[in-house]
C-alpha positions in Angstrom: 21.6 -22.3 27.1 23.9 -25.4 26.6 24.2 -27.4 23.7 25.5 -30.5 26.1 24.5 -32.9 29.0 26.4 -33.1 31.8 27.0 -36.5 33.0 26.2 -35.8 36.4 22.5 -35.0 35.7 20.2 -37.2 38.2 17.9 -39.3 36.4 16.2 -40.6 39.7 13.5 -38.3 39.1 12.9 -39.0 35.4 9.2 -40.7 35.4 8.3 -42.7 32.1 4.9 -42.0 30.2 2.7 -44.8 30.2 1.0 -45.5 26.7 -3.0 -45.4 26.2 -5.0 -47.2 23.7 -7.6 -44.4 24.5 -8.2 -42.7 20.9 -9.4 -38.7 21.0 -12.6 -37.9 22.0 -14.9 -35.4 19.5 -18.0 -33.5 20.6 -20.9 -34.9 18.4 -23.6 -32.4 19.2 -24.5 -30.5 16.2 -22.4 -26.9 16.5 -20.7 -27.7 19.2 -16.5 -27.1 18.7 -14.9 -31.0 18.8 -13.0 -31.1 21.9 -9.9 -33.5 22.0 -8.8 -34.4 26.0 -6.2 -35.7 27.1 -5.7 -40.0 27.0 -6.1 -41.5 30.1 -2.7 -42.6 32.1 -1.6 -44.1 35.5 -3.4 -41.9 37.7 -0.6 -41.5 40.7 1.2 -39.6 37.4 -1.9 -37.8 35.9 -1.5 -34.5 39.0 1.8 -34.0 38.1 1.3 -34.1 34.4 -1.8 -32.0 34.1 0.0 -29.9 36.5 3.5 -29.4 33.8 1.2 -29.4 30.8 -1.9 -26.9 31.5 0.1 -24.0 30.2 -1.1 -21.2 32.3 0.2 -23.1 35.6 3.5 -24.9 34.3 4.9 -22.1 35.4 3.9 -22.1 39.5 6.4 -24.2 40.9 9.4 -23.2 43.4 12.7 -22.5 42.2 15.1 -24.5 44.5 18.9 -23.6 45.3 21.1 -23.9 42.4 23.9 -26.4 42.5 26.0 -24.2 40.2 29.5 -23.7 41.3 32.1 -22.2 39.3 35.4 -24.4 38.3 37.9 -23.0 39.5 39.5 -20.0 37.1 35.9 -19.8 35.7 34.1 -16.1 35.0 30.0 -16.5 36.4 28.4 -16.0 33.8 24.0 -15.1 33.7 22.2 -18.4 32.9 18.9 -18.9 31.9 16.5 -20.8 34.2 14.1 -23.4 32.2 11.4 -20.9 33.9 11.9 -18.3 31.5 11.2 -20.7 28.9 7.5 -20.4 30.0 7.4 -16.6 31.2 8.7 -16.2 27.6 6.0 -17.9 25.9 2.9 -15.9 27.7 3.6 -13.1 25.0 1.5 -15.2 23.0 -2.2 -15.2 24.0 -3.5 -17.3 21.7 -2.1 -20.9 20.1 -2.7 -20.0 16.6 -0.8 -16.8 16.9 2.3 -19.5 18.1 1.7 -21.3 15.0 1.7 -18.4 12.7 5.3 -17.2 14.4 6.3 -21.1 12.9 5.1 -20.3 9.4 6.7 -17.1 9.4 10.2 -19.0 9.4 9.5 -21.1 6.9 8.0 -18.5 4.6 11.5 -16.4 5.1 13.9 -19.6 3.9 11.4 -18.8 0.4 15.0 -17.5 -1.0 16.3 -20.3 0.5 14.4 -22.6 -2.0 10.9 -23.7 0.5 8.3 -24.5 -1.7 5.8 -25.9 0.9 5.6 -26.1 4.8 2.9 -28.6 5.9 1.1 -28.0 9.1 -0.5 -31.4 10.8 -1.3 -33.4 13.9 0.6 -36.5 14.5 0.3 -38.7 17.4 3.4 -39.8 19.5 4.0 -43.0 19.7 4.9 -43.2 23.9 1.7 -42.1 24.8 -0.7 -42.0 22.3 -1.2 -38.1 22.4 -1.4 -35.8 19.6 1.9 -33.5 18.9 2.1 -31.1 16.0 4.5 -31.4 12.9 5.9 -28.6 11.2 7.9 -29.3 8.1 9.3 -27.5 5.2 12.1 -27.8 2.5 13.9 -24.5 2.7 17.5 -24.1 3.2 17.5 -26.2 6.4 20.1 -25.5 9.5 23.7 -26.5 9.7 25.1 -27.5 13.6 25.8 -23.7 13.7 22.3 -22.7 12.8 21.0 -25.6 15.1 22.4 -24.1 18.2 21.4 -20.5 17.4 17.7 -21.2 16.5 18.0 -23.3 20.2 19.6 -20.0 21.8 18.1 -16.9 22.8 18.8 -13.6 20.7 20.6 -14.9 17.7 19.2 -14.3 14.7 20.7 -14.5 10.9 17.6 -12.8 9.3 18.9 -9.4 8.1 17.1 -8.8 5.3 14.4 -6.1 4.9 11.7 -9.0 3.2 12.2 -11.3 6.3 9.5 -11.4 9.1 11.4 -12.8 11.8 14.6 -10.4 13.5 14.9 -10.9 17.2 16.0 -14.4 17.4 13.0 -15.3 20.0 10.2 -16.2 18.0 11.3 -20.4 17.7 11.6 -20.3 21.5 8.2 -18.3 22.4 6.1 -20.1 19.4 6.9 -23.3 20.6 6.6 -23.7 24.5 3.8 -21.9 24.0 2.1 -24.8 22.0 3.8 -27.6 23.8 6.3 -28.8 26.7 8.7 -30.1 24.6 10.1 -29.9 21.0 12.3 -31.8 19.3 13.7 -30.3 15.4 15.3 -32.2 12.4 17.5 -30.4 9.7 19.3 -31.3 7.1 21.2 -28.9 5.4 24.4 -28.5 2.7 26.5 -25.4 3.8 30.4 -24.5 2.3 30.6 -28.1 0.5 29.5 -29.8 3.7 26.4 -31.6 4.2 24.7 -32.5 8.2 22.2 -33.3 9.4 21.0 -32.2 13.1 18.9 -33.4 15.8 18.4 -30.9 19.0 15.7 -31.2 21.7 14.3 -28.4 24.0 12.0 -30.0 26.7 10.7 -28.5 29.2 9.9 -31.8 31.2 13.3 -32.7 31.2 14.3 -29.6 32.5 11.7 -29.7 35.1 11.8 -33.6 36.3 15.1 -33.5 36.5 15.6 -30.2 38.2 17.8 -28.6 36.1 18.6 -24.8 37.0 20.1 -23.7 33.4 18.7 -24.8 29.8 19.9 -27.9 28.9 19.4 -28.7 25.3 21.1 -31.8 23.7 21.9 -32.1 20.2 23.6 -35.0 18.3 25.2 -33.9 14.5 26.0 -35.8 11.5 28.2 -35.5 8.5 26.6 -36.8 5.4 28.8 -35.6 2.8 29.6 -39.3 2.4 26.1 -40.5 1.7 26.3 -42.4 5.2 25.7 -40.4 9.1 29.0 -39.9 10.3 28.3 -38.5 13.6 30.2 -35.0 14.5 31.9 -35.3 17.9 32.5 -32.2 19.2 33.9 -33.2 22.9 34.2 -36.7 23.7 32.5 -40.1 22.4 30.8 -40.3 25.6 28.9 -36.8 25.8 28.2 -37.7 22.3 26.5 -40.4 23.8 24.9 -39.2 26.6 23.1 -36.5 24.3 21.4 -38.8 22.4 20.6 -40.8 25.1 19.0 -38.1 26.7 17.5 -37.2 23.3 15.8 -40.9 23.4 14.9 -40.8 26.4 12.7 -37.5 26.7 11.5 -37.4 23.2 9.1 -39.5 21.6 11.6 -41.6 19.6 13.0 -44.9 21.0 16.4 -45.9 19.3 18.6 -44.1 16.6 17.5 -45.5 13.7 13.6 -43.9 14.6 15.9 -40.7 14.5 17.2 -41.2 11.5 14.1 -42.6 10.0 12.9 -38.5 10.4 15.2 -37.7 7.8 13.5 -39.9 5.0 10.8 -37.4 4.1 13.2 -33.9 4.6 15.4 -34.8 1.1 18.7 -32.7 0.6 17.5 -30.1 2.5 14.6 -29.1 5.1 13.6 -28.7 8.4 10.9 -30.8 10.8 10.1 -29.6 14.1 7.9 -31.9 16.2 5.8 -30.1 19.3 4.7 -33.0 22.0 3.2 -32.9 25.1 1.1 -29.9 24.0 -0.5 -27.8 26.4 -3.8 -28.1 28.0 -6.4 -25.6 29.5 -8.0 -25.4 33.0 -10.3 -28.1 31.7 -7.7 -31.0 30.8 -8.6 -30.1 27.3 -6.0 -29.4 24.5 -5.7 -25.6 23.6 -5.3 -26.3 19.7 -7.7 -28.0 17.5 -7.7 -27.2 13.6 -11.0 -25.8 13.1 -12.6 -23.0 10.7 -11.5 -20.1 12.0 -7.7 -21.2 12.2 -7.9 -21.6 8.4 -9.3 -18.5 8.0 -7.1 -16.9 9.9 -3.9 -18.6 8.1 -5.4 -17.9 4.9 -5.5 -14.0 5.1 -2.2 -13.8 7.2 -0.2 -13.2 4.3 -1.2 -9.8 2.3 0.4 -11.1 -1.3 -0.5 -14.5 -2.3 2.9 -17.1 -2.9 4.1 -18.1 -6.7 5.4 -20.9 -5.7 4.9 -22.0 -2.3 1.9 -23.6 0.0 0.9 -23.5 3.3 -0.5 -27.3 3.7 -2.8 -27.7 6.9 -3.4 -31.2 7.8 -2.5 -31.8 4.0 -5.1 -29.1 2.9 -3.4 -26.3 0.6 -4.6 -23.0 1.9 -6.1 -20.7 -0.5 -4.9 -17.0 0.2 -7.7 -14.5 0.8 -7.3 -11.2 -1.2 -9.6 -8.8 1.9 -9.1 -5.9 -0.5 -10.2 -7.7 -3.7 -13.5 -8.5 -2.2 -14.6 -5.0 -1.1 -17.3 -3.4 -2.1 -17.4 0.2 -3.4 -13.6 0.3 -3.0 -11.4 3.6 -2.5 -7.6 3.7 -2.4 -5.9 6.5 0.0 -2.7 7.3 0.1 -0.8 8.3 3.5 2.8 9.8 3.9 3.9 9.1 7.1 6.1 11.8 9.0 9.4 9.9 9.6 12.8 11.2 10.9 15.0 13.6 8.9 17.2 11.2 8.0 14.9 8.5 6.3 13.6 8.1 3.4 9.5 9.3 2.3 7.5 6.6 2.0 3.5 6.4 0.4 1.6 4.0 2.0 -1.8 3.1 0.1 -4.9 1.7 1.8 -7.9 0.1 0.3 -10.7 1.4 1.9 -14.3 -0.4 1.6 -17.4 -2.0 2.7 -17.2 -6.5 3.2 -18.3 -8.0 0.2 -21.6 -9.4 2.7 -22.5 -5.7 3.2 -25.4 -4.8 4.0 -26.4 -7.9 5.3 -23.5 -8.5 7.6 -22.1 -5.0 8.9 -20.7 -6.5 12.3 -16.9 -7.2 10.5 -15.2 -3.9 10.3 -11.2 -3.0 10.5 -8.3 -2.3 8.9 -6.2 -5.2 8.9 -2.6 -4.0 9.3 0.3 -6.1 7.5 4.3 -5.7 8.1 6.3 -7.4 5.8 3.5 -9.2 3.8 2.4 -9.9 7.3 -0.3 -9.5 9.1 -0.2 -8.1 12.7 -3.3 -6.3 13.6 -6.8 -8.1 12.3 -10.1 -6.3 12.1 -8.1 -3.3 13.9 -11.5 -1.3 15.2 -10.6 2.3 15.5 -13.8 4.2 16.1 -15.7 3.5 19.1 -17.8 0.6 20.3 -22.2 1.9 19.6 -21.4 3.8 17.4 -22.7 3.6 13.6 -20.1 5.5 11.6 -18.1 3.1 10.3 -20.0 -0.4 10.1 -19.3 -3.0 7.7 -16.3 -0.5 6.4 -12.7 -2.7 6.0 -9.6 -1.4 4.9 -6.2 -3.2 4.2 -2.6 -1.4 4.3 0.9 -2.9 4.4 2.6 -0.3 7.7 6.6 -0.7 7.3 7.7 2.0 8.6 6.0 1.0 12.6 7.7 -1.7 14.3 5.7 -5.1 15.2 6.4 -6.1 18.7 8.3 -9.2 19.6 4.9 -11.9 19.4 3.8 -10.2 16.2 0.5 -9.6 17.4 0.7 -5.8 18.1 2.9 -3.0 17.1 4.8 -0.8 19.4 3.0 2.1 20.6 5.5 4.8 19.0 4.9 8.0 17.6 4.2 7.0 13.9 1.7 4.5 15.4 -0.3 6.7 17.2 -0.6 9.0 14.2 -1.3 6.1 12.2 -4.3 5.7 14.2 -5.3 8.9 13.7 -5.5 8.9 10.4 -7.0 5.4 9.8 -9.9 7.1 11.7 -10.0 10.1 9.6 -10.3 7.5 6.7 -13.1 6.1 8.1 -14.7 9.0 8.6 -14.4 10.5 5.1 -15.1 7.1 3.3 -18.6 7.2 6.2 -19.4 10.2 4.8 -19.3 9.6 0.9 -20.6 6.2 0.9 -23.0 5.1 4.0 -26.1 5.6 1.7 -25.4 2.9 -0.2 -25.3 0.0 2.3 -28.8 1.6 3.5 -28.0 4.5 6.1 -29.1 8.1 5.0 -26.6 10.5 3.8 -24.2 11.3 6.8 -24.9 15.0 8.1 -23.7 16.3 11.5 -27.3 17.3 12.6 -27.7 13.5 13.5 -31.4 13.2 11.5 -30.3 10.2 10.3 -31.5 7.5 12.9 -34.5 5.8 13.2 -37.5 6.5 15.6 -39.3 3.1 15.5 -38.1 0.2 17.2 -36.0 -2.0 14.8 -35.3 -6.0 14.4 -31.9 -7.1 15.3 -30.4 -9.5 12.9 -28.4 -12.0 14.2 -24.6 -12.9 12.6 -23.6 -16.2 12.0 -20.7 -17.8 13.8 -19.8 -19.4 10.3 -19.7 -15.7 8.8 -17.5 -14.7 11.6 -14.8 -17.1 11.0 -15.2 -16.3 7.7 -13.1 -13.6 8.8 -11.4 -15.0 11.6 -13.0 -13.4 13.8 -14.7 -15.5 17.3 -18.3 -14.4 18.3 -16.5 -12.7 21.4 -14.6 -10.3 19.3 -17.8 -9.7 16.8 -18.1 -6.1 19.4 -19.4 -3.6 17.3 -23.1 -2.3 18.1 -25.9 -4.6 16.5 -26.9 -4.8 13.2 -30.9 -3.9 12.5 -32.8 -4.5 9.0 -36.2 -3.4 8.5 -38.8 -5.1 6.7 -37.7 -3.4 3.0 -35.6 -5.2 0.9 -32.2 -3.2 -0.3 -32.4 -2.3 -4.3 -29.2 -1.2 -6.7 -31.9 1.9 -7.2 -31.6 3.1 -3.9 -27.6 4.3 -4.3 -29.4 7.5 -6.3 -32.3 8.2 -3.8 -30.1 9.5 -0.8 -33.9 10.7 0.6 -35.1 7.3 1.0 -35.8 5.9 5.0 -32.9 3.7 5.7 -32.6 0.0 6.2 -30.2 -0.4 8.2 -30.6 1.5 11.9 -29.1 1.0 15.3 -31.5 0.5 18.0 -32.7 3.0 20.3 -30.8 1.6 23.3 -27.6 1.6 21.3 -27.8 5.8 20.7 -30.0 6.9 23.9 -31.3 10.0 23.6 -30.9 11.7 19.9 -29.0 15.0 21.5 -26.7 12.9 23.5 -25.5 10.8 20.1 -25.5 14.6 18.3 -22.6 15.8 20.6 -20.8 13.1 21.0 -20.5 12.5 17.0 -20.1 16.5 16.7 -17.2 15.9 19.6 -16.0 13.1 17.5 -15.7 14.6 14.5 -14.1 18.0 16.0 -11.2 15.9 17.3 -9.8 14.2 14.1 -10.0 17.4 13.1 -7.9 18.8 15.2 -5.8 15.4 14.7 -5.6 16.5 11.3 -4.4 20.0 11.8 -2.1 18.8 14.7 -0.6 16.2 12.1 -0.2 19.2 9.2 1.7 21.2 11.9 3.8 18.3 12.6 4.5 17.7 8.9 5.1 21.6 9.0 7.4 21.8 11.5 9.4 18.9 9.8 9.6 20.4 6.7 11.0 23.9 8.7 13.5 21.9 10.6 14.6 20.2 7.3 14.9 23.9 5.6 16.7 25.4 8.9 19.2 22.3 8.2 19.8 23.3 4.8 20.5 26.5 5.6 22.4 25.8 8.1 24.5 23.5 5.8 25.0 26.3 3.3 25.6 28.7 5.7 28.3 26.2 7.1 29.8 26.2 3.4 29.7 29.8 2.8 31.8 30.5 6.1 34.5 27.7 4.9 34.7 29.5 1.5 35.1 33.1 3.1 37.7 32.0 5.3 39.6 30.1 2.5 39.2 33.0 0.2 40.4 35.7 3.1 43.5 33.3 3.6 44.2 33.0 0.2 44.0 37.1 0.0 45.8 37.7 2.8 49.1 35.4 1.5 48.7 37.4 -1.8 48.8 40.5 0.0 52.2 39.3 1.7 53.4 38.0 -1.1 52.8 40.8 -2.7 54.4 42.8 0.1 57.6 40.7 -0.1 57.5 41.9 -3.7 58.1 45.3 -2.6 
């Protein structure tokens, strides 16, 4: 990437957005999701712009030849296409996950001094669309931090609290919400104070058929109390990046620029996503809705002291998953690590939703990294079957690694076992405490489901984003209540008839579900065993290392003592 606009760019191409009084249109059907689409512009320029801003297709064009030629006494050197800028957002398979990537950076500048980051829709002036703001008061970026945040791969974050490492997660979050970006910061680093502006637009990249990542950035010293702009190069590229910054972002002049900086005080950050994407539909991807806040609300397992995630100038409460469960167990894990690294105890709270038993169709461990979460509702036994309905859990898994989009961990080792275990947890917790959301005591024989054909109660949608969870993800075998009504009383009468069955056509024939829960059950426990060898073997390696150290010592120390003997003996001869 290039912080600089070459002068010889050609601006033939460039096409200006015409503005629409058109305002955003909302579904008004009761329960139906509003649907906001896109304002009406010239049509001989709506193709081309549906076309760049559906985000699944902005990246099927053809890559013409490049016009890169070497100066002369130049190394090549690899460049970055503005393709990749899209191949690298499609790790993200859903907008919100984007977003969350976004709070995640503001959360880490919390030693930095952020107390807030607000989260809202704005609408940009050129063409009356809606772009997203992003805007907190942390530490902010100096010209040096501008660059790498626009760059691929750098990354400052070393500490073991922060969430972010690879340097990627700016780039992927936001092309993946919009075309273009433009970011504000003001910061005060080694007595200096600036103040930054740098744009990363895919448009411009693409109407003016660039074949490297341009990205134009204007700085400012205002150690002075007045914007003293930083020229780097000449006066005129100077120039010609804020032109270009004018031109391609939703800002007209320098002093709307500057204007950006009223709000961010001594120190903060502002990052604008515009022409956000669309779907096959010509609808926009992102619209703030219930299960958005839900989601942000439980993303974080320990709730802030003194800081606030504001969406669309809403504080978001924090959800405590574990403090709601019902009948609640805590279970401890030691993962097996390398030799070399240190024993950890990871805990897990282990329980039925506090809905239970009349909603049993949210069930999971949600999995958190670094306070954050990366796996919701993780479902670990299999789909139709009973064990396990209604049963959450909540565990905070350093020791995996999350993978670049933060939405999955890397399938290592430790993870796999991980899994194992989180469904030997379910199991045992299944086994202990099923009678008293309504199922009969868990035995192996199977005798516990129903013969008559049951009701099926339906879950509300509103329930499910309780929990951030989408109807389509709600997969777990239907919930069925009989006529009885559930009474503290029947925790102590484990003989009673349950109340809550799965329907014949969920378990087929009653022999069928016998072995397969039999099979089940065998195979975490060989899991188990297979995981107590493993720990086994570990600890022999680590005592065949000791040994081997020792032995190591006690071989140094005969030699040293059979040299020492041997020059007394000459000695001794000399004597003589």
């Amino acid at each position: 990437m290039s912080g600089a606009v070459n002068n010889n760019n050609n601006n033939n191409n460039v096409i200006e957005l015409e503005s629409s009084d058109d305002e955003v249109e909302e579904a008004g059907r009761v329960g139906e999701q509003a649907a906001v689409r896109v304002p009406v512009s010239d049509p001989s320029f709506e193709k081309l712009k549906l076309d760049c801003r559906s985000f699944w297709q902005a990246g099927n064009y053809e890559i013409g030849p490049s016009s890169f030629v070497p100066l002369q006494g130049e190394l090549e050197h690899a460049r970055v296409h503005p393709k990749f800028l899209h191949s690298n957002a499609t790790s993200h398979k859903w907008a919100f996950g984007a977003i969350a990537e976004l709070l995640d950076n503001a959360v880490d500048e919390i030693p930095n001094g952020a107390t807030f980051v607000k989260v809202d829709r704005i609408i940009n002036a050129k063409d009356n669309s809606p772009a997203l703001l992003f805007h907190d008061d942390g530490g902010g970026m100096n010209p040096d931090g501008m660059r790498k945040c626009m760059s691929l791969g750098y990354s400052s974050k070393t500490s073991n609290t922060t969430i972010g490492q690879y340097g990627n997660g700016f780039k992927t979050s936001t092309m993946r919400l919009g075309a273009d970006v433009i970011v504000f910061s003001r910061s005060t680093k080694s007595g200096q104070a600036t103040q930054s502006v740098g744009l990363l637009s895919y448009t411009y990249l693409r109407l003016t058929g660039q074949d490297d990542v341009i990205v134009p950035m204007v700085d400012f010293d205002i150690s002075n109390h007045w914007a003293e702009p930083i020229v780097y190069g000449s006066q005129d590229d100077w120039t010609t990046n804020l032109n270009t910054i004018l031109e391609w972002s939703p800002f007209t002049s320098k002093e709307e620029l500057m204007m950006q900086f009223e709000d961010i005080g001594a120190h903060g950050t502002k990052v604008v996503v515009y022409n956000l994407w669309l779907n096959d539909e010509g609808i926009y991807e992102l619209s703030f809705d219930d299960d958005d806040e839900a989601y942000a609300s439980i993303l974080y397992l320990r709730k802030f002291k003194n800081f606030k995630i504001l969406l669309r100038g809403k504080p978001i409460e924090q959800h405590d998953i574990a403090g709601d469960l019902q009948f609640p167990d805590v279970v401890s894990y030691k993962p097996q690590l390398a030799a070399t690294a240190n024993e950890v105890t990871v805990k897990t709270t282990i329980g039925f939703i506090k809905e239970a038993p009349d909603l049993l169709a949210v069930a999971g461990f949600n999995v958190y990294h670094k306070n954050r979460l990366i796996r919701p509702f993780w479902k670990v036994t299999r789909d139709g079957n009973s064990v396990g309905c209604g049963v959450v859990g909540v565990l905070e898994a350093n020791f995996i690694e999350p993978a670049h989009d933060k939405q999955d961990f890397e399938r290592s080792p430790l993870f796999i076992r991980l899994e194992g275990r989180m469904k030997q947890m379910v199991m045992d917790y299944w086994k202990s405490n099923c009678h008293r959301v309504g199922y009969k005591p868990y035995n192996v024989r199977g005798d516990n489901h129903p013969a008559g054909p049951p009701k099926t109660q339906k879950i509300s949608h509103a329930v499910q984003r309780g929990y951030g969870i989408s109807p389509t993800e709600a997969h777990l075998a239907p919930v069925i209540l009989s006529t009885p009504s559930i009474g503290n009383h029947q925790e102590d009468r484990p003989d009673v008839q349950p109340i809550i069955e799965l329907s014949a056509d969920d378990l087929g024939d009653d022999s069928t579900a016998l072995s397969v829960e039999q099979i089940c059950e065998e195979n975490i426990k060989l899991f188990t065993r297979c995981e107590e060898h493993v720990q086994k073997e570990h600890q022999l390696k680590q005592t065949v290392s000791k040994l081997q150290k020792e032995l190591d010592e006690t071989r140094k120390k005969c030699a040293q003592l059979a040299a020492y003997l041997e020059t007394r003996k000459k000695q001794q001869n000399l004597m003589q």
